[in-house]
C-alpha positions as CSV (number, residue, x, y, z in Angstrom):
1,X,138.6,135.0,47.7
2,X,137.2,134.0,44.2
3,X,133.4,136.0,44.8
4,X,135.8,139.1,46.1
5,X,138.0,138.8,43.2
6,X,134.8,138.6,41.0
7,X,133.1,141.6,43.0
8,X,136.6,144.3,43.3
9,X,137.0,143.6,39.0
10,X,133.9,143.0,37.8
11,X,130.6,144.0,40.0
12,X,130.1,148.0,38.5
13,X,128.3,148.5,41.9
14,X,131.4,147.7,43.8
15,X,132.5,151.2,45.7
16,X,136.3,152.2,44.4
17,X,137.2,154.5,47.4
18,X,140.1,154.6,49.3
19,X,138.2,156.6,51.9
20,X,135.2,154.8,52.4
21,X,137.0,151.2,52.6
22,X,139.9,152.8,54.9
23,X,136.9,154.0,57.3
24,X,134.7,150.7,57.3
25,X,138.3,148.5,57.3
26,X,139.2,150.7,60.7
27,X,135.5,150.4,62.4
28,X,135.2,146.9,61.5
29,X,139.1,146.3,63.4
30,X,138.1,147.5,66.6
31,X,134.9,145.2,66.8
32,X,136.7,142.2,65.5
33,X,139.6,142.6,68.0
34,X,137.4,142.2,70.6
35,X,135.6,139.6,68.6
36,X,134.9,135.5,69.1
37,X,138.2,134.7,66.7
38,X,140.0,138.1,66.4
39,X,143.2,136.1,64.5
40,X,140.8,135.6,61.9
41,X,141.3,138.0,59.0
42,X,138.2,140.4,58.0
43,X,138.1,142.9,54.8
44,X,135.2,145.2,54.8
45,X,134.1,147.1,51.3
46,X,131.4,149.1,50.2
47,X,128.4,148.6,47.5
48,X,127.7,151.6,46.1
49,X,123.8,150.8,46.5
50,X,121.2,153.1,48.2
51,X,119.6,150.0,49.6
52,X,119.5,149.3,53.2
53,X,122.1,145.9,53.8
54,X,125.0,144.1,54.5
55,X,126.4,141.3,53.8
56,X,129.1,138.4,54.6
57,X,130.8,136.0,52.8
58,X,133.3,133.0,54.2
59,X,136.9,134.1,54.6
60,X,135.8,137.4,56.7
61,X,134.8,139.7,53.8
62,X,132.0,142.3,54.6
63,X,130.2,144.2,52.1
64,X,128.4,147.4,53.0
65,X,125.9,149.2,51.1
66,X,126.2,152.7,51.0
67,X,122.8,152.9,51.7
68,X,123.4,151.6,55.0
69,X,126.0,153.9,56.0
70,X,123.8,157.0,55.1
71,X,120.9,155.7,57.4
72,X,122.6,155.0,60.1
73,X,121.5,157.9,62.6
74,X,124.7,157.3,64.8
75,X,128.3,155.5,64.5
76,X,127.0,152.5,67.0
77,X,124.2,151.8,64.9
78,X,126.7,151.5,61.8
79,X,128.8,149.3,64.3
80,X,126.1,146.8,65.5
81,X,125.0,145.7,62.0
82,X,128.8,145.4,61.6
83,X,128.9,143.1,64.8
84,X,126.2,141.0,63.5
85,X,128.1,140.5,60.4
86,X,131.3,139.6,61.9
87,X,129.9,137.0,64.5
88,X,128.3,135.3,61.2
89,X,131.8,135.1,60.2
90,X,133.1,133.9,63.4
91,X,130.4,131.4,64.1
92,X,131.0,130.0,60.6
93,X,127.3,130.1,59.8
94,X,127.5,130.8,56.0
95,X,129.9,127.5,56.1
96,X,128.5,125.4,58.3
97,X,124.7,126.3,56.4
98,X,126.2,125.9,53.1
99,X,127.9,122.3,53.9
100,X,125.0,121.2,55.6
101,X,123.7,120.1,52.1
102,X,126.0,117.4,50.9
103,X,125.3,118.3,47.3
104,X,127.6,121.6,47.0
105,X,131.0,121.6,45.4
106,X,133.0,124.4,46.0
107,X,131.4,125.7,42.1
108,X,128.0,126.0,44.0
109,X,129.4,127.8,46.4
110,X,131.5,130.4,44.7
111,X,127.8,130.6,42.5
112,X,126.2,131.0,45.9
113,X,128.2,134.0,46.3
114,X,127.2,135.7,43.6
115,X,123.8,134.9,44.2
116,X,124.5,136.8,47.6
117,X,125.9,139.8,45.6
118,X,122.7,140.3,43.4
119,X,120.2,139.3,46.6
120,X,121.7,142.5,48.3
121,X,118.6,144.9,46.8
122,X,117.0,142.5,44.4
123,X,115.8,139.0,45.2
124,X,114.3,138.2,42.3
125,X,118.0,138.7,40.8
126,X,119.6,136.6,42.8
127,X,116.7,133.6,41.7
128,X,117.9,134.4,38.4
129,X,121.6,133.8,39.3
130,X,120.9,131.0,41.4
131,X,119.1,129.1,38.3
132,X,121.8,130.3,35.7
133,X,124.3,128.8,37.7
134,X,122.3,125.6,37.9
135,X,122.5,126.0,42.0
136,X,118.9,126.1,43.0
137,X,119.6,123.9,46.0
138,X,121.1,127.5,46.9
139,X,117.9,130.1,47.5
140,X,117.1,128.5,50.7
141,X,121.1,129.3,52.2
142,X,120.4,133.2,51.3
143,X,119.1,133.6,54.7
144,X,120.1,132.4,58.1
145,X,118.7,130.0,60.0
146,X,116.8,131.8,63.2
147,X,119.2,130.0,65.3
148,X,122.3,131.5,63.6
149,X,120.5,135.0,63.8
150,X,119.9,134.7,67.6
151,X,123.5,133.6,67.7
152,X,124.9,136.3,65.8
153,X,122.8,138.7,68.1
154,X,123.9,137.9,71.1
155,X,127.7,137.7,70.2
156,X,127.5,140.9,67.6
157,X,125.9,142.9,71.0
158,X,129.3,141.5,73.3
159,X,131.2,142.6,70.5
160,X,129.4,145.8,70.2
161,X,129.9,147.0,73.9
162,X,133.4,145.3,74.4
163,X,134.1,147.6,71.3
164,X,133.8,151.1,73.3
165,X,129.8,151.2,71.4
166,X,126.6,152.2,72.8
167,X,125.1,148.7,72.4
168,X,121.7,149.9,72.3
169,X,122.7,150.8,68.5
170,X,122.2,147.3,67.7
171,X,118.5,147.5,68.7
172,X,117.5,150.6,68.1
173,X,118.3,150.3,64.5
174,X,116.8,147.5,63.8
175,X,113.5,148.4,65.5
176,X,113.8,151.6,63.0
177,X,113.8,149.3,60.0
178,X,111.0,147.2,61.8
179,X,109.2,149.8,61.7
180,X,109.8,151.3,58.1
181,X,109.0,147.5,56.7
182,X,105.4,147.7,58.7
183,X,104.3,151.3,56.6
184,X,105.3,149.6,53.3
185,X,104.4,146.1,54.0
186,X,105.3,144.0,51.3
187,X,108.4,145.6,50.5
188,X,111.0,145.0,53.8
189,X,114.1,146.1,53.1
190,X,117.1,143.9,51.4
191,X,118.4,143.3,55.2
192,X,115.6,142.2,56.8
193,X,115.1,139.6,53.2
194,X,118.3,137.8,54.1
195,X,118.5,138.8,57.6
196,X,114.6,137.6,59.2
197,X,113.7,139.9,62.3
198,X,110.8,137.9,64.7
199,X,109.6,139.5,67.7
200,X,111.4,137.3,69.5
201,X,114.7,138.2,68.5
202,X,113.7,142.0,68.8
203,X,112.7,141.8,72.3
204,X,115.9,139.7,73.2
205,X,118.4,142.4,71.7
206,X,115.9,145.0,73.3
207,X,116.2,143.2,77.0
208,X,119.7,142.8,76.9
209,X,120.2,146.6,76.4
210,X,117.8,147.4,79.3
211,X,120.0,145.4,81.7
212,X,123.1,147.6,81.0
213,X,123.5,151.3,81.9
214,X,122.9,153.6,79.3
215,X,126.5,154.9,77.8
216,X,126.6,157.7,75.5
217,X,129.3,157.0,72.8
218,X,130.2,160.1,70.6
219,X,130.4,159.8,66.9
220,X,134.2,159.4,65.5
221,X,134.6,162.6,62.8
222,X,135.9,159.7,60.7
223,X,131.6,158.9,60.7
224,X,130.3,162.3,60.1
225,X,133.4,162.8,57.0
226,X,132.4,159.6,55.6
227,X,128.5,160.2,55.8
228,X,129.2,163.2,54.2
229,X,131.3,162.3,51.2
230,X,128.7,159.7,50.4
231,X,125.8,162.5,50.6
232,X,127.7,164.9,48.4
233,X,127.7,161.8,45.8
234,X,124.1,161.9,45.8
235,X,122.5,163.8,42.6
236,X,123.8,165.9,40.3
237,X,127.0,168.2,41.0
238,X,124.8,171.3,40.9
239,X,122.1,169.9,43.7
240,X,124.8,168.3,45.5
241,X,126.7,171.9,46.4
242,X,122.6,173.8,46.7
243,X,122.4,170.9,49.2
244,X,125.3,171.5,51.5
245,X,125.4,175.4,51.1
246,X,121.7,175.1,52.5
247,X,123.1,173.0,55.7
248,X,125.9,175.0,56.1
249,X,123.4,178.5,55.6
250,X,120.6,176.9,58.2
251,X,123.4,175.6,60.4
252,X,121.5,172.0,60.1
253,X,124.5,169.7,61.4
254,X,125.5,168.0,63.6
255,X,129.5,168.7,62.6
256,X,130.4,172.0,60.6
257,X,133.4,170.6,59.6
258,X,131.9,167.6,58.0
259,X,129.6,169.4,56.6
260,X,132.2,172.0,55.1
261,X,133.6,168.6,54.0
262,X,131.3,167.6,52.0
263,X,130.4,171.1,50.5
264,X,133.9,170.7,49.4
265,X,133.5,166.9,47.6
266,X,130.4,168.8,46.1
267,X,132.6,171.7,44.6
268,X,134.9,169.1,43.2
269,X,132.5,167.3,41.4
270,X,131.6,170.8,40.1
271,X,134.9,171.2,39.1
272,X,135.4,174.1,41.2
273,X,138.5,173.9,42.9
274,X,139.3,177.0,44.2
275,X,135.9,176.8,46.4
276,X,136.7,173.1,47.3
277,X,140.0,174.1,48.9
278,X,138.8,177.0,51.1
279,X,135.7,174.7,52.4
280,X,139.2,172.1,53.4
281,X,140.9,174.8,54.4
282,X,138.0,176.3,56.4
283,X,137.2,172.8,57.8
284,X,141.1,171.8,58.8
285,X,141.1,176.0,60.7
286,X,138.1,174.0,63.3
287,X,141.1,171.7,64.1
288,X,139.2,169.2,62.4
289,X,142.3,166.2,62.0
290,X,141.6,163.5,60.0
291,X,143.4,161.4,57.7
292,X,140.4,161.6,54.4
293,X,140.7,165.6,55.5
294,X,144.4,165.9,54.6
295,X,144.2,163.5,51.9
296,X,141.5,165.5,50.2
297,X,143.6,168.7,50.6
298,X,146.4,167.2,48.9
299,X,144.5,165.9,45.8
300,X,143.4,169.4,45.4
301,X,147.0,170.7,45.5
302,X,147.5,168.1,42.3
303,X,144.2,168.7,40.5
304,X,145.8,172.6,40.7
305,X,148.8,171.4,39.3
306,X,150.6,172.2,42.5
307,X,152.3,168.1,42.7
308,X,155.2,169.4,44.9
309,X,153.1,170.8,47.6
310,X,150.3,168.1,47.3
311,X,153.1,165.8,48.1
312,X,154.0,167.1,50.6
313,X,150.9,167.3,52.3
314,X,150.6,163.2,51.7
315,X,153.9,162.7,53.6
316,X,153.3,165.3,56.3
317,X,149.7,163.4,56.3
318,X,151.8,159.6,56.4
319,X,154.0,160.7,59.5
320,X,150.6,162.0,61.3
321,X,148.7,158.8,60.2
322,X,151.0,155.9,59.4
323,X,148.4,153.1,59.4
324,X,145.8,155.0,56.9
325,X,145.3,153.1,53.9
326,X,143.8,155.6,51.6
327,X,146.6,158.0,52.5
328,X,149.2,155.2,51.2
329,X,147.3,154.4,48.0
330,X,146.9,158.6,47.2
331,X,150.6,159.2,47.5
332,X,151.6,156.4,45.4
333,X,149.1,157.3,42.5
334,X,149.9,161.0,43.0
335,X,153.7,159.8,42.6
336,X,152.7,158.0,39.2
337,X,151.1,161.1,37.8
338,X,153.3,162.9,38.8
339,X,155.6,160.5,36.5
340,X,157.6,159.6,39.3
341,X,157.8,156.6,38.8
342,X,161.1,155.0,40.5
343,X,160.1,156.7,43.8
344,X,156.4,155.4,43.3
345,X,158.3,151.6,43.1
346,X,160.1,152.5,45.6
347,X,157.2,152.8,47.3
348,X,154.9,150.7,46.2
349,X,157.8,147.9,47.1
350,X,158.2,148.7,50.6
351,X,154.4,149.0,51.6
352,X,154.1,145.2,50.1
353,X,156.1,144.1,52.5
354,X,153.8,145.0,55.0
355,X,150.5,144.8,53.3
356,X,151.5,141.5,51.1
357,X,147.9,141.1,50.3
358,X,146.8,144.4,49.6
359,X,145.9,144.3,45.9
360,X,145.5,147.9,45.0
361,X,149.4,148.0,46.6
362,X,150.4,145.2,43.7
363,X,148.4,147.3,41.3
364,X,150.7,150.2,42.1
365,X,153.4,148.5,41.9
366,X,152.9,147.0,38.3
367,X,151.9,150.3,37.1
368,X,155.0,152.1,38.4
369,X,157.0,148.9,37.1
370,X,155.0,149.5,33.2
């Protein structure tokens, strides 16, 4: 709790959006209901870091790099890294490695976790951390054992299928980063630094799949929005809309509606906001649903100075999708710019009893109280 605490306030690379963490939070539930130890409580977040990794801390909190996200050619793929993480978790490896060594107080480890945070793109970083912290005993616990890994495989791939997944997503994307490591030798990616890939473990994942039949899985919308929200991010506002406007013109995509999407996060970075809503607009006329849809549309409403009808939108949006997280924390904000402020407590009260330990719901709540 201490390394997330560190990460959410202090860690500039750490990914502030409601979206992005409502979509991983949701992805990450369905594989770690089906999980080893489903009671146990996971948070997944996001590392705004082009780098291709993931990582897990004790306690069940998953980082993702949004690097990862963006490569990942399908939603399973996305979903068996996110297995592999979780059965780390369940298996207590980082715990049981880390207390294997008698001479860690709980200061190491809490230093070892912020070792873990710079080792996600830059080992030579998280050297640096590990000596300033005076926890050297640390660099050998930054990767797993090849025990744990086989471990993690074979319970992250019966997670993966029991999850509704095309296990062979698990696999097949780490044979595609096999392979990008071999054409620039030296220089594997951060996953495969902390995350050791041997033949053996390769050709296990890869037999396992070839026992099963093969089940085509279709990609959630939630995927495609997300991928493309993160893409739209990417450069500067001007090559960001060129970008989509060429996908959309070539029809290169795999969704329209995504991609109309993320034309649309591109307009709003160019601060055009009339173009932003018709790409929603055009997008939500495909009977494209989605929560992040509907929330975007109503933080347009409000950039326009239209509050009453962007509020409106987020409840219509809550009734539709009462368990969406993002959805909750934009209609309390847009209450508190709005200057509403005892319906934003009002608010902000009620979801806490729910969510207890939702922090950005305590944040709310303070702000509306100040």
């Amino acid at each position: 709790q201490q390394i997330m605490n560190q990460i959410r306030w202090r860690e500039p690379s750490y990914l502030d959006d409601p979206d992005v963490e409502t979509y991983l939070n949701q992805l990450g539930g369905r594989l770690v209901a089906v999980s080893s130890d489903p009671v146990l409580g996971f948070q997944f977040f996001a590392i705004d870091d082009p780098s291709i990794n993931a990582f897990a801390m004790p306690g069940g909190f998953i980082g993702v790099h949004t690097g990862l996200i963006l490569s990942a050619q399908t939603e399973s793929e996305l979903a068996g890294v996110l297995a592999h993480e979780v059965s780390h978790v369940t298996q207590r490896h980082i715990a049981r490695q880390v207390f294997q060594s008698k001479k860690l107080s709980m200061a190491s480890m809490v230093s070892m976790g912020l070792a873990l945070l710079a080792a996600r793109s830059s080992p030579q970083g998280a050297v640096g951390a590990i000596t300033a912290s005076q926890a050297g005993v640390m660099s050998a616990q930054l990767a797993y054992s090849r025990d744990f890994e086989r471990e993690a495989d074979r319970l992250g791939f019966d997670t993966l299928r029991s999850g509704g997944f095309d296990p062979g997503g698990m696999p097949g994307f780490f044979e595609r980063l096999q392979q990008s490591s071999r054409l620039y030798e030296n220089n594997a990616t951060a996953y495969l630094r902390t995350h050791p890939l041997s033949g053996e473990r390769m050709a296990d994942m890869q037999n396992r799949d070839q026992t099963l039949p093969y089940k085509q899985v279709a990609d959630s919308q939630d995927f495609q929005l997300v991928r493309a929200k993160l893409r739209a991010q990417l450069g500067s506002a001007t090559d960001a809309v060129k970008d989509f406007e060429g996908l959309l013109r070539d029809r290169k995509f795999a969704s329209e509606g995504a991609i109309r999407f993320g034309l649309a996060i591109a307009y709003l970075r160019a601060r055009n906001w009339t173009a932003a809503e018709r790409e929603l607009l055009a997008a939500r006329q495909m009977k494209f649903s989605s929560a992040m849809l509907e929330r975007q549309l109503a933080e347009v409403k409000l950039i326009k100075g239209e509050a009453d009808v962007g509020l409106a939108l987020y409840r219509e949006a809550i009734l539709r999708y009462p368990l969406n997280m993002a959805l909750l924390y934009g209609y309390g904000q847009a209450l508190i710019a709005a200057r509403r402020f005892p319906e934003a407590l009002k608010f902000a009260e009620a979801q806490v009893q729910t969510y207890a330990q939702d922090v950005r719901l305590h944040k709310m709540r303070a702000e509306s109280f100040a």
